[in-house]
C-alpha positions in Angstrom: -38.2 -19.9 5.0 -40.3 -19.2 2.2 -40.2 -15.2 0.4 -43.6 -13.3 0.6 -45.1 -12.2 -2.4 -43.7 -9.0 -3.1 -40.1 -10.6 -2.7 -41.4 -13.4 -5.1 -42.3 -10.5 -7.2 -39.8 -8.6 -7.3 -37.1 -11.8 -7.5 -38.7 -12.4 -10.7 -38.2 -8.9 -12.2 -34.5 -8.3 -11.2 -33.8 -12.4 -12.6 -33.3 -11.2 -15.9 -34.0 -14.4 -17.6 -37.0 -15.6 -15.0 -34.6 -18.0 -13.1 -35.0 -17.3 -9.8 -33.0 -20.1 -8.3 -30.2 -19.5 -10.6 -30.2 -15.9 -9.4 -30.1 -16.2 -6.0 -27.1 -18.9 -6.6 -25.0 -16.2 -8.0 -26.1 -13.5 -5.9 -25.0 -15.4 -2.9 -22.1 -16.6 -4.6 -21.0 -13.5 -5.7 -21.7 -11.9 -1.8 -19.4 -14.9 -1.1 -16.6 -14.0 -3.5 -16.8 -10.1 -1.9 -16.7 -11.1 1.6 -13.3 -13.6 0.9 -12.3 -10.2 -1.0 -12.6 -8.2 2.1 -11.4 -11.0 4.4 -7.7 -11.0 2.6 -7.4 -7.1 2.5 -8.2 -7.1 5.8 -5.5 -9.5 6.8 -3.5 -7.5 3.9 -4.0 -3.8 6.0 -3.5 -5.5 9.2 0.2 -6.7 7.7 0.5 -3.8 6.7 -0.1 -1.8 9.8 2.2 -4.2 11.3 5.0 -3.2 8.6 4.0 1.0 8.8 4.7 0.0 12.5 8.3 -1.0 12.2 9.0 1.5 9.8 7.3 4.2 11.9 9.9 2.6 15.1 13.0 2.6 12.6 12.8 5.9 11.5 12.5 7.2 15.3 15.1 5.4 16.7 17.5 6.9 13.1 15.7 10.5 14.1 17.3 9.8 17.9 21.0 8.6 16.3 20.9 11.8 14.0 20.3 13.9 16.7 22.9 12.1 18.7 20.8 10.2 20.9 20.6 6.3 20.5 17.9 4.9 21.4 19.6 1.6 22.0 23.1 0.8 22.5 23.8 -2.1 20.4 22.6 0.0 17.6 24.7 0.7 14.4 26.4 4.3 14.0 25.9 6.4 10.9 28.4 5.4 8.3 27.6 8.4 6.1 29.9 11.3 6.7 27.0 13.4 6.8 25.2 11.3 9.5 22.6 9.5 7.8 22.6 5.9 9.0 22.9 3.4 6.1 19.8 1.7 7.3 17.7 5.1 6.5 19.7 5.1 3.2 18.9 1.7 2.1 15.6 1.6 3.2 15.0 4.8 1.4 16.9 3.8 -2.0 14.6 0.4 -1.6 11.0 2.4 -1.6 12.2 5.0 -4.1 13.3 1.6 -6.1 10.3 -0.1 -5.8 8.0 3.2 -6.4 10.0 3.5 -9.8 9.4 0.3 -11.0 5.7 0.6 -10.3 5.3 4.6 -12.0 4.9 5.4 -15.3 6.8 7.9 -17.3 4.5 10.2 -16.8 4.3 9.8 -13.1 8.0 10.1 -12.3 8.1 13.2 -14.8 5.3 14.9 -12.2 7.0 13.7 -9.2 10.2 15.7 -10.5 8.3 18.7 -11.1 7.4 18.8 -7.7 11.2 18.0 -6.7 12.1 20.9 -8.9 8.9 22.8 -7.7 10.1 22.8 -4.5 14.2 23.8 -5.2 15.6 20.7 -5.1 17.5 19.4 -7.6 16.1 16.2 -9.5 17.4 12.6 -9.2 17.2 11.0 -12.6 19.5 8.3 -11.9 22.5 6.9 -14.4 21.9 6.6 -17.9 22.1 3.0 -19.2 25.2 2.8 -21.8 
């Protein structure tokens, strides 16, 4: 397939340096290097659909034991004496874990303006001695 004149035209103005070829190779290669981009975040969202998914399931099936409905028998009971299943409290101590490690000062110090915004009292964690 050969380019008409205005692309040959207009190939040669955009190729900066008046290689055509050379442009096109890292146009394409480029295009290439985007579309592999998108490829793995799409796998990446559809993972983690998949993982909002189960999450989404497990914090049903706690809402049903809170509310003193299981949801399946063979389903542990709350261990908390205020009837939060430990599952709900570990996977909540996990993702406030993980958000911490990722946040900067700044960050958590907004996030406990809103805690405190809202009249709850802050969680700052122990001190390290």
């Amino acid at each position: 397939m050969r380019f008409t004149e205005n692309e040959a035209e207009w190939l040669q103005e955009v190729a900066l340096d008046g290689n055509v070829s050379g442009y096109i190779r890292d146009a394409v290669l480029r295009q290439s290097k985007s579309d592999r981009k998108l490829v793995n975040m799409h796998e990446r969202l559809v993972d983690i659909d998949y993982e909002v998914r189960r999450v989404t399931d497990l914090l049903h099936d706690m809402n049903q034991k809170v509310a003193g409905k299981p949801t399946v028998p063979e389903t542990t009971e709350p261990q908390e004496p205020d009837g939060i299943p430990d599952e709900l409290m570990a996977m909540v101590l996990e993702i406030l874990l993980l958000t911490r490690a990722n946040s900067t000062r700044q960050d958590i110090r907004m996030a406990q303006g809103s805690v405190e915004y809202a009249g709850l009292p802050v969680w700052e964690g122990k001190k390290r001695t």
